[in-house]
C-alpha positions in Angstrom: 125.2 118.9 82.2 125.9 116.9 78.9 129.6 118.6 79.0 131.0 115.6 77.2 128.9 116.4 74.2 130.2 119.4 71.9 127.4 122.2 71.3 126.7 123.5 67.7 123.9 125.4 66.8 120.9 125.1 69.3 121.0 122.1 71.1 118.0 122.6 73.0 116.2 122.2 69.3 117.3 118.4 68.8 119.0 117.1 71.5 116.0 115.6 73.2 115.5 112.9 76.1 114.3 109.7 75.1 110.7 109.1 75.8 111.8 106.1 78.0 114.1 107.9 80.5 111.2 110.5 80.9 109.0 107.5 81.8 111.9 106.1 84.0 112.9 108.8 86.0 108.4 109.6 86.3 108.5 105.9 87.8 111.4 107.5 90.2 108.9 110.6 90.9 110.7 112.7 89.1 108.8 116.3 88.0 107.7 116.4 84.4 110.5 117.9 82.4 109.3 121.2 80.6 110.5 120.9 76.8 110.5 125.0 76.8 113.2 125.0 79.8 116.3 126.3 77.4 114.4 127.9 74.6 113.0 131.6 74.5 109.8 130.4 74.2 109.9 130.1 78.4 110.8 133.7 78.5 108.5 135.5 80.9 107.2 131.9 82.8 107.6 132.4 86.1 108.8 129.3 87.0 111.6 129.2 83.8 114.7 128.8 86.2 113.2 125.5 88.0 112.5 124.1 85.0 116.4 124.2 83.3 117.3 122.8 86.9 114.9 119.9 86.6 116.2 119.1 82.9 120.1 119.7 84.3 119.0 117.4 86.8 117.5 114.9 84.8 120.6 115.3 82.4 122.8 114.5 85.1 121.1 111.1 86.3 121.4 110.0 82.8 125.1 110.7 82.7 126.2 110.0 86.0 124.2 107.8 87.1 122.3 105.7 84.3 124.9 105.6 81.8 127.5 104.2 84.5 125.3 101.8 85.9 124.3 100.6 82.2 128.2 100.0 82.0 128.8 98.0 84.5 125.6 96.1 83.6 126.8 95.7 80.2 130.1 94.3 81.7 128.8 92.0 84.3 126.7 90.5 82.0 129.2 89.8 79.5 131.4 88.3 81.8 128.6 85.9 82.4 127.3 85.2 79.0 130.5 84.9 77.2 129.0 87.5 73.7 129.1 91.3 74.5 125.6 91.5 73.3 122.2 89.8 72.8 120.7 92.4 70.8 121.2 95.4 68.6 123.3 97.9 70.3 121.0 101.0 69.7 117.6 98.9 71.2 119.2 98.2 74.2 120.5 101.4 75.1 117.3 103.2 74.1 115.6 100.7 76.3 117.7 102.3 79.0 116.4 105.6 77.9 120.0 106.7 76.8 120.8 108.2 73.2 123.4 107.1 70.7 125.2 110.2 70.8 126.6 108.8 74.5 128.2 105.5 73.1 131.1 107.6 73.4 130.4 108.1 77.6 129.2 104.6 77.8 132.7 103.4 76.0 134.2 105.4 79.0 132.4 103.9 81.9 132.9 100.3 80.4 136.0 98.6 81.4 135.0 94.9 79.5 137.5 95.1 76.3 134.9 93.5 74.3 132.3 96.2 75.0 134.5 98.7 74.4 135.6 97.5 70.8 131.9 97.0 69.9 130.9 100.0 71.2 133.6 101.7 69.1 132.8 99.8 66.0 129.1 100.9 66.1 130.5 104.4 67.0 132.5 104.2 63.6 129.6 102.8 61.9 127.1 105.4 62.5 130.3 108.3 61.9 130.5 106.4 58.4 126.7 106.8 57.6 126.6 110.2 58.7 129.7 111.3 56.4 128.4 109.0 53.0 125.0 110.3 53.8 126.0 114.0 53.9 128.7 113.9 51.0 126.1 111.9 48.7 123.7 114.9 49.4 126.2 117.2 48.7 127.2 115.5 45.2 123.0 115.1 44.2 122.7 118.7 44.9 124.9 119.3 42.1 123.6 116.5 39.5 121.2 117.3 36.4 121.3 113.4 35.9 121.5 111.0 38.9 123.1 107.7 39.1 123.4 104.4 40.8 126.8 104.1 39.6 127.8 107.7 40.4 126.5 106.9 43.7 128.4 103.9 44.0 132.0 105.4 42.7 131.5 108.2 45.2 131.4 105.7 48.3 134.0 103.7 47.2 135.9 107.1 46.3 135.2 107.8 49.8 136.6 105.2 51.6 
């Protein structure tokens, strides 16, 4: 249901729902979610198949229907305050129940430029982190001595 999102490895492992979209869609009535549903550990329950539909399901209302509305949201209310956002880009959508790894969907639904280019920016942000944090585990791996400095070169080698 996330088909905007490329699959490596095992998903099912760490791409979780956020505990406040569980407690969102429970407020909507929604059946509790079984965290087994794509796993072989629900091999053999008799009721594995309704389970993967409820988390499909619950997958789709956050991508087609809470990520779009938070767009618009996000847009009408930047039209009216004048300042994309009020608060820290990751609180607000986690608020919303919705992971960072769907800036990228959110971006898509928005059609306020200034949302957009924030959005983008944090996307880039947390891309950076991601690569200096993986490259600077890469290069301690290989150290008998660690440095500061070292560190420090190898970032600004980076960019």
């Amino acid at each position: 249901a996330a088909a905007h999102l490329y699959r490596r490895g095992q998903p099912e492992f760490f791409r979780m729902l956020r505990p406040e979209l569980l407690q969102i869609l429970k407020a909507k009535g929604f059946p509790p979610l079984n965290p087994d549903g794509f796993t072989g550990f629900s091999i053999g329950d008799p009721h594995a198949e309704e389970h993967m539909k409820n988390i499909d399901r619950a997958t789709t209302i956050l991508t087609k229907e809470i990520i779009p509305t938070l767009a618009r949201n996000l847009d009408k209310d930047a039209k009216l305050r004048g300042v994309p956002f009020v608060e820290p880009v990751a609180d607000m959508l986690h608020k919303e129940g919705v992971n960072m790894r769907h800036l990228g969907l959110l971006r898509y639904h928005s059609r306020n430029p200034e949302i957009r280019i924030t959005l983008l920016v944090e996307m880039i942000g947390r891309t950076l982190k991601h690569l200096f944090r993986s490259e600077l585990r890469r290069i301690v791996r290989n150290w008998t001595l660690p440095s500061e400095y070292r560190m420090r070169q190898q970032i600004v080698n980076i960019l």
